[in-house]
N, C-alpha and C positions, 0 to 999 in steps of 0.2 A: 453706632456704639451706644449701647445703653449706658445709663448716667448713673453713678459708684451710691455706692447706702449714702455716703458722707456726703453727697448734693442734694438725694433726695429727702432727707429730714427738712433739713430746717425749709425746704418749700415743702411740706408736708406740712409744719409748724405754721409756715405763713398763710396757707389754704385756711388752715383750721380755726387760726385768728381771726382769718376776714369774717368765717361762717358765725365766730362769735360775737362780732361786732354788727354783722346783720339780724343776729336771734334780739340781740337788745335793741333794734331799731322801734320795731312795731310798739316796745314797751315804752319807749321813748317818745313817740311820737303821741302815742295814749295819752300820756303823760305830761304834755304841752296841752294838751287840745284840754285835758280834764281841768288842769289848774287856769287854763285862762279863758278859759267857758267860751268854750271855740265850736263847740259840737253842732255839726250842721248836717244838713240832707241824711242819705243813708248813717252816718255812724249815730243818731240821738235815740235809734232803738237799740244798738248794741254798746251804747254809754250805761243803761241802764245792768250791766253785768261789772261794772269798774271793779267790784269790791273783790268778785274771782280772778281779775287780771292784776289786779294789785296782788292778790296770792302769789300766783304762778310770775307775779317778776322775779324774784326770789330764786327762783331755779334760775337763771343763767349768773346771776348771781355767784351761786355756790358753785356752779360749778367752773366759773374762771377761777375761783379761788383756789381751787381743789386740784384744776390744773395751772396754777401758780401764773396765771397771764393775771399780772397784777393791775397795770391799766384797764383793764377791760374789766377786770372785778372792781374797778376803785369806779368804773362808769358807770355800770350795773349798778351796783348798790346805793348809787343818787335816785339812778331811774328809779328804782325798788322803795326808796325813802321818799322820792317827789310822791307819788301813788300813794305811798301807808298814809302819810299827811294828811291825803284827803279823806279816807275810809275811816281807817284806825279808831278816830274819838267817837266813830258811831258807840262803837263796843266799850267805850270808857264811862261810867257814870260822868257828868258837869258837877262841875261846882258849884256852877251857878243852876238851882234848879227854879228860882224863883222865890217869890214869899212862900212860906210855907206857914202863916200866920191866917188865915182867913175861914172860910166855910168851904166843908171837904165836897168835892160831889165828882162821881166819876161817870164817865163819858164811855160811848163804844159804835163803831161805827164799824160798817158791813154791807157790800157787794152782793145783792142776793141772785145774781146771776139769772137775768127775765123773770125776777121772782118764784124760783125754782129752789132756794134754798132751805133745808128744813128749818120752819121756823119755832118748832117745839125745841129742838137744838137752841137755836140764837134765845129764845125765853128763858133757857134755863141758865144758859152764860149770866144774860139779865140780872135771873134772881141770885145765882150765889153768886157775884161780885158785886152783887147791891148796885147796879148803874142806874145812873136817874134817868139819863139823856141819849137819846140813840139814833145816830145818821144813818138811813140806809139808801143805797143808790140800786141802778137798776131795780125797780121799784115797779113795779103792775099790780093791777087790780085785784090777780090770785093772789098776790103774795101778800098783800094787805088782809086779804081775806083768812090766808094763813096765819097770819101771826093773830088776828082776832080769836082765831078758834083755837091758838095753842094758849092764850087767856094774858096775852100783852098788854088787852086794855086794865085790866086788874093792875096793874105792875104801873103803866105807863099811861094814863087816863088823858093828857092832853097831847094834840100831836096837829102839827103841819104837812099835811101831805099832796103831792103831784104825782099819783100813779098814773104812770101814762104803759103803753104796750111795750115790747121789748125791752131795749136798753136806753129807756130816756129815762124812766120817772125816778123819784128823788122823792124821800120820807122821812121827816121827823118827829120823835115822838119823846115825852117828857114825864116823868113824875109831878112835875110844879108847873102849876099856871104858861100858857105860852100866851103872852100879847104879838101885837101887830104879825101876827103871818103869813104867808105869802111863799111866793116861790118864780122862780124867774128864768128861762131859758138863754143857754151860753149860747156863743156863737156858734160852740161845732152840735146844737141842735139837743145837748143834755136839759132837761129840769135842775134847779138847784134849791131845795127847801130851805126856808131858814125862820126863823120866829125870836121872841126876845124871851128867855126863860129867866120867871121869878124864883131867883133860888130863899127859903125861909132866911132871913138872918141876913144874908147878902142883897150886895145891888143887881140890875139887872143883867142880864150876860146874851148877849146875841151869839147864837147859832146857827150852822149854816152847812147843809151838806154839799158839801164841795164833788163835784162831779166831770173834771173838763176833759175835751178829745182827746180820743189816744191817738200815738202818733205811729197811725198802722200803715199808712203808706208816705210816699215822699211828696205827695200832691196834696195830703193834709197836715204838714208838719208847720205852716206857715197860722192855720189856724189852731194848732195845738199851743205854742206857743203863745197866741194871742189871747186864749181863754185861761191859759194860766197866768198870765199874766194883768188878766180883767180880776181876777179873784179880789175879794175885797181887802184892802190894805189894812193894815194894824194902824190903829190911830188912839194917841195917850191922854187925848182930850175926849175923845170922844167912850163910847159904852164898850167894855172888856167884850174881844169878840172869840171865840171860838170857832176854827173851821177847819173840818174834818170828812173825811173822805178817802174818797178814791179817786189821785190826784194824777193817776197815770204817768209819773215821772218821778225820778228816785231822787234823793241828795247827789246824785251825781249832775243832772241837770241844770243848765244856769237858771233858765227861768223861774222855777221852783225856788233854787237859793235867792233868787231876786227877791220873788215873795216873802220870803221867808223875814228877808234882810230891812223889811219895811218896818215889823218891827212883832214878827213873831218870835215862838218858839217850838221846833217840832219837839214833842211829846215823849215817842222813842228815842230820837238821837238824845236827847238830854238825860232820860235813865238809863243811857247804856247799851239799848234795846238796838239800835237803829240798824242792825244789819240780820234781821230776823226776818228774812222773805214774808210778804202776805200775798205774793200771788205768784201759781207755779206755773203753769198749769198742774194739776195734782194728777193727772188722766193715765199717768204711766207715760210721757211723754218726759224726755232725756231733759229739757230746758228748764237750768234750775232755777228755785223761785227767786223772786225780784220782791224790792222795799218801794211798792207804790203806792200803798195805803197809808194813808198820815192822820195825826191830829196835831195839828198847827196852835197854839195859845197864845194869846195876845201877852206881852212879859209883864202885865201884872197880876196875869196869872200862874200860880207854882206849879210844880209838877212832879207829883209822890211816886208814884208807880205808873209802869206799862206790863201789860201782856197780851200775845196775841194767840189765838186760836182756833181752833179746826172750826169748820160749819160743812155738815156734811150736804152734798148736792150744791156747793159752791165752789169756784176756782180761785177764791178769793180766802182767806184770812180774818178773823175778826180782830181790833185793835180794840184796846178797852184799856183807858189811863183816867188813874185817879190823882184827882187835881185840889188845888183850892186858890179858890176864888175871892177877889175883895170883900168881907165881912160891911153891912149896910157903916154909912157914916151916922 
């Protein structure tokens, strides 16, 4: 005997609940792992997309609500709120943006992909946003070469550089004087430049382009980890440090917020900025971009503006924030 309309609803009803309560699971579960910096093995390259899965919690959301399953929308919309939590104040100006009393100087750092990126491009970013100071990673001998002959040294006359082949080398280069320079190899085999820039009117300000492993498979995630986490520490006694890069992990990551938590400030997230991909792949490839490009500032330094921009013949994003820095005592 087939079973009357009036049996099969409400087990129609209760099918359709379960399917609701498993569509919120995954977001739920995202959602533990994100706020208690759980992220391990396979999920810490697909942690790096939080900001779109905090979107789309939202649809199950709306749509318990819409079909009036009131529990299951009142569960949804914790999930949906646990997630914005974390994302959300990217996109918020801080209040706290730091002293905003000292000497301005802004900063810009750039991925030049095996140093293949046009560097008459990145010169001109340079000159109309007046940057003094400029991180570049993936760094080679061409690309050094290039930016000489797009006329960088005119602009930026002192510079720390480790161009090494492919994706190791790491360059910095300065408008003002660089003392003690040098450069130093992470554990997962990057260069890292850094020097101490004399800004006119201010104290000195240590720089450093930050460079650490990406975490491209599950057999280097143990040293990705660790090189971001060697990154050099903010410290309030010691020289305001800047460091900026290409840090291969998003504010979604813990170790990064670890860094952070030492006694930085990233640059983006404090102007509002912080959920503006700097790397796509740009290729015509569906994988939307990612926030792994940062400029980290020690909190005694402020932070005026971020923006970030194209560089053509890169996969990467240039970040460029203008800051201000302790005024000499």
């Amino acid at each position: 005997m087939a079973p009357s309309p009036g049996r099969s609803r409400p087990r129609r009803k209760a099918a359709l609940t379960v399917l609701f309560w498993l569509f919120i699971l995954p977001f739920a579960i995202w959602a533990v792992i994100r706020l208690g910096g759980w992220e391990r093995g396979p999920v810490v390259q697909l942690f790096a997309f939080t900001p779109y899965v905090a979107a789309a919690a939202w649809l199950p959301a709306i749509l318990a609500l819409v079909t009036r399953r009131w529990t299951v929308a009142a569960a949804a919309v914790v999930v949906a709120i646990m997630l914005a939590s974390a994302v959300l104040p990217r996109a918020l100006p801080s209040r706290d943006k730091g002293p905003q009393q000292g000497v301005r100087i802004t900063v810009m750092t750039s991925n030049m992909l095996f140093g293949k990126a046009d560097a008459a491009a990145m010169v001109k970013l340079i000159s109309d946003h007046d940057v003094a100071v400029l991180a570049v990673q993936e760094f080679t001998s061409e690309g050094k070469e290039a930016l000489a002959e797009a006329g960088l040294g005119s602009l930026m006359p002192y510079s720390s550089l480790a161009d090494k082949p492919g994706a190791e080398g790491s360059g910095l280069y300065s408008r003002y004087p660089i003392t003690s320079p040098g450069s130093t190899r992470n554990g997962g085999g990057f260069m890292q430049a850094y020097g101490t820039v004399q800004v006119p009117e201010a104290g000195p300000v240590i720089v450093e382009s930050a460079h650490p492993l990406a975490p491209y498979a599950r057999s280097v995630l143990g040293q990705w980890r660790e090189d971001l986490l060697a990154e050099p520490r903010a410290n309030d006694s010691a020289t305001p440090r800047i460091l900026l890069g290409d840090f291969n992990a998003t504010l979604d990551h813990a170790p990064l917020r670890e860094l952070i938590a030492s006694g930085y400030r990233d640059a983006a997230d404090t102007a509002g900025k912080g959920l503006i991909g700097t790397w796509g792949p740009y290729d015509g490839n569906p994988i939307p971009p990612v926030t792994i490009d940062h400029v980290l500032v020690d909190e005694r330094i402020g932070v005026r503006e971020v923006s970030v921009h194209n560089v053509p013949r890169s996969d990467h994003r240039a970040v460029i924030a203008a800051l201000t820095v302790p005024a000499a005592s």
